[in-house]
C-alpha angles and dihedrals in degrees: 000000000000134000089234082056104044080056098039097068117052122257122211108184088169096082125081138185092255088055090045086054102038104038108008104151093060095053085045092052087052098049088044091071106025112037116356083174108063138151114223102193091186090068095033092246157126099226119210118191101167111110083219091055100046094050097056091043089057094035093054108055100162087061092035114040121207090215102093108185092202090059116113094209088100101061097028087056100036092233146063089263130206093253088065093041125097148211111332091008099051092048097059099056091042095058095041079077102036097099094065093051087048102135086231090054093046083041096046107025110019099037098056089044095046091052093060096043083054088049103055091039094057095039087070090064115129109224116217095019127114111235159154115276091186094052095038111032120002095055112034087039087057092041098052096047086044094059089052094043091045092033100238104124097154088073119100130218091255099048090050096053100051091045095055091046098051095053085042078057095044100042093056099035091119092162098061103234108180094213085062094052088044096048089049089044094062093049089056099064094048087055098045091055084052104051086049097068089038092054078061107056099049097044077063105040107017111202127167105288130111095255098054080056103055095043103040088042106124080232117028137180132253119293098232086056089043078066091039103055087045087055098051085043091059098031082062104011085071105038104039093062093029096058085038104053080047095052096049095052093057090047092059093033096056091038108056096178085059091045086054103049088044091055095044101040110024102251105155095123106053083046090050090057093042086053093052096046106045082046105033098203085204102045105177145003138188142237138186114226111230103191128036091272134177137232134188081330095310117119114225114186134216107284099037124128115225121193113212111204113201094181084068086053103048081064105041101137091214076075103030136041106216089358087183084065121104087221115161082173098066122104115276115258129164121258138200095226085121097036126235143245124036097339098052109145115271099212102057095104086054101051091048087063097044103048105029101027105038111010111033096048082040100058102037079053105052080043110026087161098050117138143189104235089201128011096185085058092069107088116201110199131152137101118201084026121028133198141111124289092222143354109206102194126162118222123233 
């Protein structure tokens, strides 16, 4: 790497990982206009917060690699896995997967049973009663729909949950505390003993899931990425609906006009994609440039590492007008909340449906009245992953 280099790409040495977890929008706003470009020595890496720039970096995979070798998935999931795989490679174990996510299976065989998993979670509801929509709805509700879509039953909420939550850890422990990896080692292992006996059943009786895919494919893919694939499913699968359903609710919570006309109009989609967008769950992702390369009239040379932050992007005020704004009325524009290219994210599909078509109309339903006692209480943090801690409401 050259001097001329080194000078030619901005450095911030102001920004650390706390402030990136705690307050990241308004470190994003500031490196939008004065320097896109930017490296952030305390992550290792060259930041892009330009919705233009992120876009090209994900849509060009040959130039931008999604096999960053400072990421800690690998040895928070155990595996190379598909997320840091490319081209052929990452195809393959991408589509090993594909039938479960089929729109006529999501229509015809997830819908119907999400439904009646909604159905029996919310229905435990206390009215009248003040509690935790984290710790009550958002995650067990993702978690129990995760283990019929993925075909781990056997999981429980809880499981599920701290599962998801250890290899989350894992995967963003930039830092490289011991006590993270230790801690993701150990659910590992809980997860690999159960896989084993679920590999089982469905060899025997194949159903829809992902994993009746994998292992009853005429060719499948390697054991070791069968687990794989199921890990990255529930470190995401949990968090990214979960944070979302989460986000949403204190959008409208905190908007009544935008509550009303939802309720009256239907407009939970278009309240699903405002609440991803204004709170991207997955904030940023990495890529390793393969070719001296050039953005914005910065030089970046073969071997860096570029963070793409789609939660930037997700703001940049050349695509939204008052971007820091929960706003379900604004035109409609594409975002990058689920990525884009090759690695767009494959449930998608799946977490529109959950959460606009089947959770959120069900639940204002079942509690037209229900109220957020204190928004400044609710408490977003996260950097790689964003949501709030907890969401107190009271249902009436």
């Amino acid at each position: 790497m050259t001097t001329a280099f080194l000078a030619d790409v901005p450095v911030d040495e102001s920004i650390q990982i706390p402030e990136l977890q705690s307050d990241p929008y308004r470190i994003y706003r500031r490196l939008r206009a004065e320097a896109p470009v930017v490296r952030i020595p305390s992550i290792k890496r060259i930041m892009l917060t330009k919705a233009a720039d992120t876009k090209h970096v994900k849509d060009n995979w040959e130039l931008f690699s999604s096999n960053d070798p400072l990421t800690p998935m690998k040895r928070a999931f155990q595996a190379h896995t598909l997320m840091r795989k490319d081209g052929a490679a990452h195809m393959r174990e991408r589509s090993a997967m594909a039938p479960a996510f089929n729109p006529k299976v999501i229509m015809g065989c997830w819908q119907p049973i999400y439904t009646k998993v909604a159905e029996d979670y919310i229905g435990r509801l206390p009215r009248g009663e003040t509690i935790d929509l984290f710790r009550d709805l958002a995650a067990p509700y993702a978690a129990r729909c995760l283990t019929h879509l993925l075909g781990i039953p056997e999981a429980s909420d809880q499981d599920m949950i701290r599962w998801s939550q250890a290899l989350i850890d894992g995967a963003g422990n930039f830092g490289n505390d011991p006590a993270l990896f230790e801690h993701s080692d150990a659910q590992n292992a809980q997860m690999n003993a159960l896989f084993d006996t679920c590999v089982d059943r469905v060899r025997a009786e194949p159903d829809q899931s992902a994993l009746s895919a994998m292992v009853n494919a005429e060719t499948p893919i390697e054991n070791s990425q069968i687990y794989a694939n199921i890990k990255i499913a529930i470190g995401g699968g949990i968090n990214e609906p979960r944070d979302a359903l989460l986000t949403i609710l204190y959008g409208l919570l905190t908007n009544p006009d935008q509550r009303e006309a939802c309720t009256k109009d239907g407009l939970w989609l278009a309240a699903f994609e405002e609440g991803v967008r204004w709170v991207a769950p997955i904030q940023a992702s990495s890529r390793l440039v393969m070719q001296d390369t050039e953005i914005r009239g910065h030089a970046i040379q073969k071997g860096e590492v570029v963070m793409t932050v789609q939660a930037s992007a997700c703001h940049d005020e050349e695509l939204y007008t008052a971007p820091e704004r929960f706003d379900i009325f604004r035109p409609k524009t594409p975002h990058q909340a689920f990525g884009n290219g090759p690695h767009f994210c494959q449930g998608t599909h799946i977490a529109r449906r959950m959460l606009g078509q089947i959770v959120l109309p069900m639940l204002f339903d079942r509690f037209p009245n229900m109220t957020l006692p204190d928004p400044d209480a609710v408490k977003f943090w996260g950097f790689g992953f964003r949501g709030p801690l907890s969401l107190p409401v009271t249902l009436t």
